[in-house]
C-alpha positions in Angstrom: 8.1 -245.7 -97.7 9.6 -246.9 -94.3 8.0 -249.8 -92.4 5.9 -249.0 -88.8 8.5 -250.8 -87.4 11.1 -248.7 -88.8 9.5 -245.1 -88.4 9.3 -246.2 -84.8 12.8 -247.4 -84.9 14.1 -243.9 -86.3 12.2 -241.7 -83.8 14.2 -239.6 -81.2 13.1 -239.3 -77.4 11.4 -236.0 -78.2 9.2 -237.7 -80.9 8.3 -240.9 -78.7 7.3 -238.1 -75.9 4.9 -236.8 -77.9 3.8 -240.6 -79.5 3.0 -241.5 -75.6 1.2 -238.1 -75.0 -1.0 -239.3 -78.2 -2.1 -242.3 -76.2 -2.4 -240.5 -73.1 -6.5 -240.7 -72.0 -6.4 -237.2 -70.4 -5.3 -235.8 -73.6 -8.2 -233.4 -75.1 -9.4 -233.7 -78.4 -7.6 -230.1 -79.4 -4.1 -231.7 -77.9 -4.6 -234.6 -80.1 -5.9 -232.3 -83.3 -2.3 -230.2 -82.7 -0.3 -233.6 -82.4 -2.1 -234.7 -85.8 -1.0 -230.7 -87.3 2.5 -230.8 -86.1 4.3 -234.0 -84.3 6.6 -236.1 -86.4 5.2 -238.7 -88.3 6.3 -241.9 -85.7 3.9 -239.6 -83.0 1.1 -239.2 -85.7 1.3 -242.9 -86.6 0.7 -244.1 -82.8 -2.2 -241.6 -82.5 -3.8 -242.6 -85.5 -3.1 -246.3 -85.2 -3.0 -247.3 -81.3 -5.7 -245.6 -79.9 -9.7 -244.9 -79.9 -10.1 -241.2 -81.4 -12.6 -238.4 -80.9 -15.1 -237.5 -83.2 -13.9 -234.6 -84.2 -10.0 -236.0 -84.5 -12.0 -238.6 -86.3 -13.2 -236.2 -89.3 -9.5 -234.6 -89.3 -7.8 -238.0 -89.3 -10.3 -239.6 -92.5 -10.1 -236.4 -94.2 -6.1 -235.5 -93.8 -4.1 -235.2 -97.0 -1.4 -237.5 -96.3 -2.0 -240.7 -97.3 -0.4 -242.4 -94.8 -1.6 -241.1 -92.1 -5.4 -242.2 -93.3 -3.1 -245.4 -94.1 -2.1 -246.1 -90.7 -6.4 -245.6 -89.4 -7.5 -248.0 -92.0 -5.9 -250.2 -89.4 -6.9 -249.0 -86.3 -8.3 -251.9 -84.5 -9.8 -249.6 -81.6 -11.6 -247.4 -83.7 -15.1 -248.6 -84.4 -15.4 -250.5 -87.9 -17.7 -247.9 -89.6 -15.7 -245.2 -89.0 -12.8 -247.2 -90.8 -15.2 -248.0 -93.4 -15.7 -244.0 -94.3 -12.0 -244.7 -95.9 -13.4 -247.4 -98.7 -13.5 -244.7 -101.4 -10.3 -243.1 -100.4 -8.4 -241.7 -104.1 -5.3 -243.7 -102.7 -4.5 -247.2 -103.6 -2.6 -247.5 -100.7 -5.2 -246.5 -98.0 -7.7 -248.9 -99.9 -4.8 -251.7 -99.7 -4.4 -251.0 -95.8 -8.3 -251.1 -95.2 -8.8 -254.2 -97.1 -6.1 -255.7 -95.3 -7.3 -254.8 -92.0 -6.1 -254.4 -88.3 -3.4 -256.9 -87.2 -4.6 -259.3 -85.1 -3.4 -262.7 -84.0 -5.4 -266.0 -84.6 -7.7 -266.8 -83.9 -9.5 -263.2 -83.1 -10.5 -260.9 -86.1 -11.1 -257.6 -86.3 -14.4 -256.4 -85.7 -16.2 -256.7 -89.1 -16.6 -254.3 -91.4 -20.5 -253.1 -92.9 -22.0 -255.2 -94.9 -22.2 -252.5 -97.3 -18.7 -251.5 -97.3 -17.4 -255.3 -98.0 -19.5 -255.6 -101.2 -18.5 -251.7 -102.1 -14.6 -253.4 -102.0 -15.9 -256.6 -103.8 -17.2 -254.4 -106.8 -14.8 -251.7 -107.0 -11.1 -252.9 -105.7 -8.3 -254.4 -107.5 -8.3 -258.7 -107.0 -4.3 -258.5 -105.4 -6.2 -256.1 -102.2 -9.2 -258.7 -101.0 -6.6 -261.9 -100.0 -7.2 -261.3 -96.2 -10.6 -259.7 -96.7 -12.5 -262.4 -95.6 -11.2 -261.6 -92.0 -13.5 -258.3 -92.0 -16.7 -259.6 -92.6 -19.7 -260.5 -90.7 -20.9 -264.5 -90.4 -24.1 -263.5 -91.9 -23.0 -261.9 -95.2 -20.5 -264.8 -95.0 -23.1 -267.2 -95.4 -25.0 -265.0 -97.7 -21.9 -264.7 -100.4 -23.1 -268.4 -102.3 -26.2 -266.7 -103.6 -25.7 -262.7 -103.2 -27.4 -260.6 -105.9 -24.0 -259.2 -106.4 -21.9 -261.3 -108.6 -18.7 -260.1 -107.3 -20.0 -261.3 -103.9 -20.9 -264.6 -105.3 -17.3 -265.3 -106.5 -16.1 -264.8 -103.5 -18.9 -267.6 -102.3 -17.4 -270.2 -104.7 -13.9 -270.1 -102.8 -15.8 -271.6 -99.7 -16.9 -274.4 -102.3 -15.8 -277.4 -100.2 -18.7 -276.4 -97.6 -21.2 -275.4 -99.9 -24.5 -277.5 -100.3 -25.5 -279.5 -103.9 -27.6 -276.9 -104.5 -25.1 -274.2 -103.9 -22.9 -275.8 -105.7 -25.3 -276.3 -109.1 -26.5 -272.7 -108.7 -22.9 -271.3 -109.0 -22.0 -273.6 -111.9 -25.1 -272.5 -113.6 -24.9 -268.5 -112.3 -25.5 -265.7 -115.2 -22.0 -264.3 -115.1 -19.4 -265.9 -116.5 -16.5 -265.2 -114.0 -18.7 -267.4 -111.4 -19.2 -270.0 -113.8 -16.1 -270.5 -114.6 -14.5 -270.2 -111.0 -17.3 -272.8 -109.9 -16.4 -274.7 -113.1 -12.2 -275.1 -111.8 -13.5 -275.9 -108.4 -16.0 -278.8 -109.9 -13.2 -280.3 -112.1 -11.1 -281.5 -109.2 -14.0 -283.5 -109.1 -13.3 -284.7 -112.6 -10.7 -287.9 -112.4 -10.5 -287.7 -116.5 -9.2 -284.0 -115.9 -7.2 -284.1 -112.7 -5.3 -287.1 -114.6 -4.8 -284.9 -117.5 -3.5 -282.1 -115.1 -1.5 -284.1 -113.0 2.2 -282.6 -113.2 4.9 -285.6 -113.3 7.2 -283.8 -111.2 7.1 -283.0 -107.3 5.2 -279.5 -106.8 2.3 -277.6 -105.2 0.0 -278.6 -108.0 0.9 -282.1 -107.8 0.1 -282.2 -103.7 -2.9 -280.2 -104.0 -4.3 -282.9 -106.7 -3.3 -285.7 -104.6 -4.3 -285.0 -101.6 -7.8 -283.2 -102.3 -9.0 -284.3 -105.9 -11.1 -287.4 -107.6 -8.3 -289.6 -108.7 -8.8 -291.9 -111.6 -7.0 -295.7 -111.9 -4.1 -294.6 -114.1 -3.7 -292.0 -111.8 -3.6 -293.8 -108.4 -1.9 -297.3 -110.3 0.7 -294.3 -111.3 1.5 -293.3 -108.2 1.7 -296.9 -106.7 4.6 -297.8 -109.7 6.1 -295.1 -110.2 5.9 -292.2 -107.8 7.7 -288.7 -108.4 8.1 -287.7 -105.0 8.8 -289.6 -102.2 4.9 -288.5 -100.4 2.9 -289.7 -103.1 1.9 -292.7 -101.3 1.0 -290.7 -98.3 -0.4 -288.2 -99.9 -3.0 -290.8 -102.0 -3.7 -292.1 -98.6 -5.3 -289.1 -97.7 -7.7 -288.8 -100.6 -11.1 -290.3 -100.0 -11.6 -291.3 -103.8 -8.9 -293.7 -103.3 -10.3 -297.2 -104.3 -10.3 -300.0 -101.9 -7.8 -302.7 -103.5 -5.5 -299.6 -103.0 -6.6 -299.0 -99.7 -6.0 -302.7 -98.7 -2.5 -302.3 -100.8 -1.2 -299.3 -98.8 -2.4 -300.6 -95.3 0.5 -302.9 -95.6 2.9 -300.7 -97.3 6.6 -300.2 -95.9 6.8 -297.0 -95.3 5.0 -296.3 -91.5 3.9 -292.8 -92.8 2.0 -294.5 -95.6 0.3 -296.8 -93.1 -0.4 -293.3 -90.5 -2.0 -291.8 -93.2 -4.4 -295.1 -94.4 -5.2 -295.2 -90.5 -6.1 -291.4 -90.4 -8.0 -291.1 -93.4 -9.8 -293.9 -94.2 -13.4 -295.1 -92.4 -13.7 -297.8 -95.5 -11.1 -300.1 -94.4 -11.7 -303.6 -94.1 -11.5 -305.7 -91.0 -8.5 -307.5 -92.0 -6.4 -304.2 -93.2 -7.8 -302.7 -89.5 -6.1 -305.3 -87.8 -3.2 -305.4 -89.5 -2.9 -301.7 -88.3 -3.8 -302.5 -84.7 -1.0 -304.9 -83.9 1.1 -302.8 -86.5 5.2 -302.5 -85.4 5.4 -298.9 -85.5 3.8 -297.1 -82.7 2.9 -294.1 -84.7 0.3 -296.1 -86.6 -1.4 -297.5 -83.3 -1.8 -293.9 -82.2 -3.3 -293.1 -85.5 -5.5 -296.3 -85.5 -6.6 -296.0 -82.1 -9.3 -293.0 -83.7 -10.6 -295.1 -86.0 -14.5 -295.0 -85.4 -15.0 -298.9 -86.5 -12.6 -300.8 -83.8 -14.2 -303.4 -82.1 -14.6 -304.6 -79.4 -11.4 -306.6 -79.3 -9.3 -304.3 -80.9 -10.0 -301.6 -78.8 -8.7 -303.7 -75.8 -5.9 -304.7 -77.3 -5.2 -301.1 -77.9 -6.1 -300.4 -74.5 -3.1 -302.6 -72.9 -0.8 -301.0 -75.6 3.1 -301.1 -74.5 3.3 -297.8 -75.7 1.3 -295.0 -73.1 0.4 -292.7 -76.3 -1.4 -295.2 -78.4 -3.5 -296.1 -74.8 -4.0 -292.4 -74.4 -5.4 -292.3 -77.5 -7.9 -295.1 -77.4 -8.9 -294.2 -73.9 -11.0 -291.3 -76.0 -12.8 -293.5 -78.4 -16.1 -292.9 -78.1 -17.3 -296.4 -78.2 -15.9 -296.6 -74.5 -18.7 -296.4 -71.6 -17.0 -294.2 -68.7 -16.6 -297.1 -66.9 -14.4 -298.8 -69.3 -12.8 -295.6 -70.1 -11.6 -295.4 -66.4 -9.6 -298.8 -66.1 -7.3 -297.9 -68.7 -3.9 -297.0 -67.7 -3.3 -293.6 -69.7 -1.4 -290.3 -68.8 -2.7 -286.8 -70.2 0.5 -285.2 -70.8 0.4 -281.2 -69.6 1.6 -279.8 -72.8 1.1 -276.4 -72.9 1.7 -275.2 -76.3 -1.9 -277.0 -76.8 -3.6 -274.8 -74.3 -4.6 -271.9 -76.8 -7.4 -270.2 -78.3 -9.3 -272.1 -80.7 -11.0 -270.8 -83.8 -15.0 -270.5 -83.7 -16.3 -272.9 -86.1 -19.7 -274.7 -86.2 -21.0 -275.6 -82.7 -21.0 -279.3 -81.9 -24.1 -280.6 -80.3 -24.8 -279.4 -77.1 -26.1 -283.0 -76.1 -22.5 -284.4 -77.2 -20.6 -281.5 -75.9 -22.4 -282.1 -71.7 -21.5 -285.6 -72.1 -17.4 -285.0 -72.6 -17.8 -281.8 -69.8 -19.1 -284.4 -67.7 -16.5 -287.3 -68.4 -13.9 -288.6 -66.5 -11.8 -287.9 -69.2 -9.5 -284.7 -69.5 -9.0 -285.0 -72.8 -12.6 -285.3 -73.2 -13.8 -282.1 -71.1 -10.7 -279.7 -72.4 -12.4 -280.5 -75.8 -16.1 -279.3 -74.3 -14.1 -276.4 -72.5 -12.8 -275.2 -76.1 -16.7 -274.7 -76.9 -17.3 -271.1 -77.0 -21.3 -271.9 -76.6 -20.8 -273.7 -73.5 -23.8 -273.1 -71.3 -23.4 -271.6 -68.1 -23.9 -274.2 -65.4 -20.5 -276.1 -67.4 -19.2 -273.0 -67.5 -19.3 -272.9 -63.7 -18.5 -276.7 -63.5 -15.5 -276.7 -65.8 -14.0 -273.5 -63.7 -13.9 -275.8 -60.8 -11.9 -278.6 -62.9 -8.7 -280.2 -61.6 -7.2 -280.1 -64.7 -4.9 -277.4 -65.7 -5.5 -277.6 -69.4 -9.2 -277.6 -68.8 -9.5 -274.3 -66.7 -7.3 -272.5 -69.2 -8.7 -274.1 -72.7 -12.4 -272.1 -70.9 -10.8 -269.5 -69.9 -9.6 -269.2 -73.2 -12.4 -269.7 -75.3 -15.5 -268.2 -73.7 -16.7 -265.4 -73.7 -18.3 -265.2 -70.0 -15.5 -267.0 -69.0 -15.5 -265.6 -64.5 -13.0 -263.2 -63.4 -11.9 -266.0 -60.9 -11.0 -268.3 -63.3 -9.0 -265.9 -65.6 -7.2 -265.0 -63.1 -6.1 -268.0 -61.5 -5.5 -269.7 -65.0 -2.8 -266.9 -65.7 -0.9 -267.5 -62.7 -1.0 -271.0 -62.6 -0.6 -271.2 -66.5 2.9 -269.8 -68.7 2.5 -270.9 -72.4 1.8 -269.6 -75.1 -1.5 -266.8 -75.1 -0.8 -266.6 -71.7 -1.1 -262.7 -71.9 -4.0 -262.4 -74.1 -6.1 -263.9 -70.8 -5.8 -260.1 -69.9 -7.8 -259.1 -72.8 -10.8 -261.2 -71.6 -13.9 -259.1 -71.1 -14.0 -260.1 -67.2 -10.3 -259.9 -66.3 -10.6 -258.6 -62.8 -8.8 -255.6 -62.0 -9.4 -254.9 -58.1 -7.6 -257.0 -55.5 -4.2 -257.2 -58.4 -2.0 -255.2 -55.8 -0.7 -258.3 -53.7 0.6 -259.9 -57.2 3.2 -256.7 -56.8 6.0 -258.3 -54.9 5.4 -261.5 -57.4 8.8 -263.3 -58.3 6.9 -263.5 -62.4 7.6 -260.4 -63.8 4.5 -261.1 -66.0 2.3 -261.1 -62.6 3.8 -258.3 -60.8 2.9 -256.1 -64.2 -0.6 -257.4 -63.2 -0.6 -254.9 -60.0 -0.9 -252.2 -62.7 -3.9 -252.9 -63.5 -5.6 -252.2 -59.9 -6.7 -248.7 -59.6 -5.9 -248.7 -55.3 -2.3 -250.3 -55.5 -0.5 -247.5 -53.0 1.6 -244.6 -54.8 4.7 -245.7 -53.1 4.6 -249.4 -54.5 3.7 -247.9 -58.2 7.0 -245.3 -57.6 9.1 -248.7 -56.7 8.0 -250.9 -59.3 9.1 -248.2 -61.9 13.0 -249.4 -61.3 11.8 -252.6 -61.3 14.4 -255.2 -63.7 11.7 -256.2 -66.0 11.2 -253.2 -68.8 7.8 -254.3 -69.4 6.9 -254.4 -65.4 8.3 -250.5 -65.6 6.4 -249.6 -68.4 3.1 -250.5 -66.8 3.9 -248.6 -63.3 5.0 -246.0 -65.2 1.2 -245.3 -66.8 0.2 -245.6 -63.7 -2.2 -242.9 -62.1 -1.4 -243.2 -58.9 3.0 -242.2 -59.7 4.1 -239.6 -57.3 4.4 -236.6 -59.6 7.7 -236.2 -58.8 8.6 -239.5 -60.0 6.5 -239.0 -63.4 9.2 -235.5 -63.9 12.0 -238.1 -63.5 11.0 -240.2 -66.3 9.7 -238.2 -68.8 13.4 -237.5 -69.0 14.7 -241.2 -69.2 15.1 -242.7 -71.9 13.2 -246.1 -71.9 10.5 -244.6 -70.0 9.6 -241.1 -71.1 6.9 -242.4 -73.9 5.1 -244.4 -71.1 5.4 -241.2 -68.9 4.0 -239.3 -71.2 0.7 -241.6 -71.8 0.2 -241.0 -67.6 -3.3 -239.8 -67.5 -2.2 -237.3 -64.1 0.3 -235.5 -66.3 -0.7 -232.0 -66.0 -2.4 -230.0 -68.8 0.3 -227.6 -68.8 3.1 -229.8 -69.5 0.9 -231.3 -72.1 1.6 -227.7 -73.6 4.7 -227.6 -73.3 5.3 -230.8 -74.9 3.3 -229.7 -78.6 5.1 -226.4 -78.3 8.4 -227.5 -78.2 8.0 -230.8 -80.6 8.3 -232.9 -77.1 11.3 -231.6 -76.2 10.8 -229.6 -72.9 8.5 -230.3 -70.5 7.4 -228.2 -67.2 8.1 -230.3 -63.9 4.6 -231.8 -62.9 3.8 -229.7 -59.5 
């Protein structure tokens, strides 16, 4: 079967017509029930893939014979999740495939979760190869819940979060009544094993081999191995990493040659003695600084040494340490580098505390409030401070991140900000709308395409801005409600633009007609 990508790819103008007509929002329920009877399968895949649906299109979608149009609505990521969910008995492999696999979404959003009900339903009954990505469909609560869920499907699943389970989680699963859990628990507790992991322990560079390295209990002849006689040329590194390590091996690779060996010891390790820590303060390589600058037991003296660092990156880094009073803090001669590819969404994991979070919104820091602004529980009166910040990377990382993040603020940060997630500030729940119109004659074709959005730009600017250069900018105007009819008749015959056109919600119900009726290949002149 052809890719979405290339179904799209083969579709004539007539066919992408009748796609845009399926995402038009004047369209009726009975338009869209003929476009599901009749269009072309490139038009059927938009409607059932790109848009919110009717009930009744609903029913005739979930209960249509072909299996790939109920394939292409198991990942529908407008639709609400229970109606998805009425596919997860579907006879088809390859609808259950697409509805374990879920809407496509880029991290760090997820599709809305899926019911309870219907995740354990796919636990029990579907094949292992269909839940990889599963996980991104279900709720925080049953996520918690898998560990010790009456269901022992569920409680597999539970063991593969076994790194952040509890002791007692961790006994109950190794002691649970069915066997597949006890023996999943059982290879997750014997990287704990140093007698096993050294039997395991391929001799030869591989997945295996890093996995065991970096993450599992490492016995002597295992670690004295890897100082003598190393099979890859990362061994050392990777060692360094692993908090079983033993500290005459710590102190041994805190002085070792290679400066990514040393990184790694000053990442990793909170054990290292005094002498090793110094050694790593006034270390050659400035790499190593950086890294050692984190280190939560620098004292006094070494985090003023650090402080007057030659190089500007190892100061920046110290200048954060949270032994540092404000005042301190403030007489160190760093730079925050504006490096937008750091200004993103970040995943929602466990909230810091709120008493530690007010403290570094407060700070004189940057680095230390655009880590507060990243908090997506952010109370609202640093909400309302952090809008206000001078910092570039500040305003964004909020505007970013929280949900009540003010219209004001959204706005502002995407005109003033152009890397990367810039456009998914539009999909914030308070993106303003009115007011957009002035951003028209904007020399950023990514701004001027925000005029679109306001409902009282004039018809004469929305009739312009479809010629504008930019195809995305024409696209927009082009949906527009406010395009001169007789400028909407134009472009339903061009080529780039006629499946925009045909999305307008003004186009008239009778041209909607004679789009189905003639597979979108007519259409009456909008008068």
């Amino acid at each position: 079967m052809p890719t979405p990508d290339q179904i799209w790819e083969d579709a004539d103008l007539s066919t992408r017509r009748l796609a845009g007509l399926a995402l038009n929002p004047s369209a009726t329920a009975d338009v869209l029930l003929r476009l599901l009877a009749e269009a072309l399968l490139a038009a059927r895949m938009v409607l059932c893939r790109d848009r919110d649906l009717p009930g009744s299109v609903l029913d005739a979608v979930i209960e249509h014979p072909d299996r790939c149009i109920r394939g292409f609505f198991a990942r529908n990521p407008h639709v609400d999740p229970a109606q998805r969910a009425r596919l997860v008995d579907d006879p088809d492999w390859f609808v259950r495939a697409h509805l374990a696999e879920g809407p496509r979404t880029t991290e760090p959003d997820r599709p809305g979760p899926l019911p309870d009900a219907t995740v354990i339903r796919m636990l029990v009954t579907y094949e292992a190869e269909h839940l990889w990505s599963l996980y991104r469909q279900m709720s925080a609560g049953l996520v918690r819940s898998l560990p010790s869920h009456p269901v022992a499907e569920a409680r597999l699943q539970g063991v593969f979060g076994w790194t952040t389970l509890s002791d007692a989680e961790r006994a109950a699963l190794l002691a649970d009544p069915d066997e597949r859990v006890r023996e999943a628990a059982q290879r997750y507790a014997r990287d704990k094993d140093p007698a096993w992991v050294e039997s395991a322990l391929p001799d030869h560079p591989c997945h295996a081999r890093t996995h065991l390295l970096l993450h599992s209990a490492l016995s002597r002849a295992a670690v004295d191995s890897v100082l003598t006689a190393p099979a890859g040329a990362d061994d050392r590194a990777m060692i360094a990493f692993n908090p079983t390590l033993p500290p005459d091996a710590v102190v041994l690779l805190a002085a070792d040659p290679d400066p990514k060996v040393r990184e790694e010891i000053a990442r990793r390790r909170a054990d290292l003695p005094p002498a090793e820590r110094q050694a790593l303060v006034a270390d050659p390589h400035p790499e190593v600084r950086r890294t050692i600058a984190h280190h939560p037991d620098l004292d006094a003296d070494e985090r003023r040494t650090l402080a007057t660092d030659t190089d500007p990156r190892v100061r920046l880094a110290v200048s954060v340490h949270p032994a540092f009073s404000e005042e301190e803090r403030a007489r160190i001669d760093y730079l925050v580098p504006m490096d937008q590819r750091s200004f993103g969404a970040c995943s929602q994991g466990t909230p810091r505390d709120p008493e530690a979070v007010r403290r570094d919104a407060l700070s004189g820091h940057p680095v230390l409030r655009r880590r507060a602004a990243q908090e997506h529980t952010l109370p609202p009166d640093l909400v309302a401070l952090l809008a206000e910040d001078d910092d570039l990377g500040v305003r964004v990382l909020l505007a970013q991140n929280h949900p009540d993040a003010p219209a004001a603020l959204l706005l502002r940060s995407f005109l003033e900000y152009t890397g990367p997630e810039r456009a998914r500030l539009t999909t914030r729940p308070n993106f303003p709308r009115a007011g957009l119109a002035e951003c028209a004659e904007h020399a950023d074709p990514q701004v001027r395409a925000l005029a679109a959005r306001d409902p009282h730009i004039p018809p004469a600017t929305v009739e312009r801005l479809t010629s504008d250069p930019d195809p995305e900018v024409r696209s927009a105007f082009t949906r527009h409600p406010n395009l001169p009819r007789a400028r909407l008749a134009e472009l339903l015959a061009d080529d780039q633009l006629a499946h925009p056109a045909a999305a307008n919600p003004t186009l008239p119900p009778a041209t909607m007609d004679r789009l189905l009726a003639t597979q979108g290949r007519e259409f009456l002149t909008p008068g």
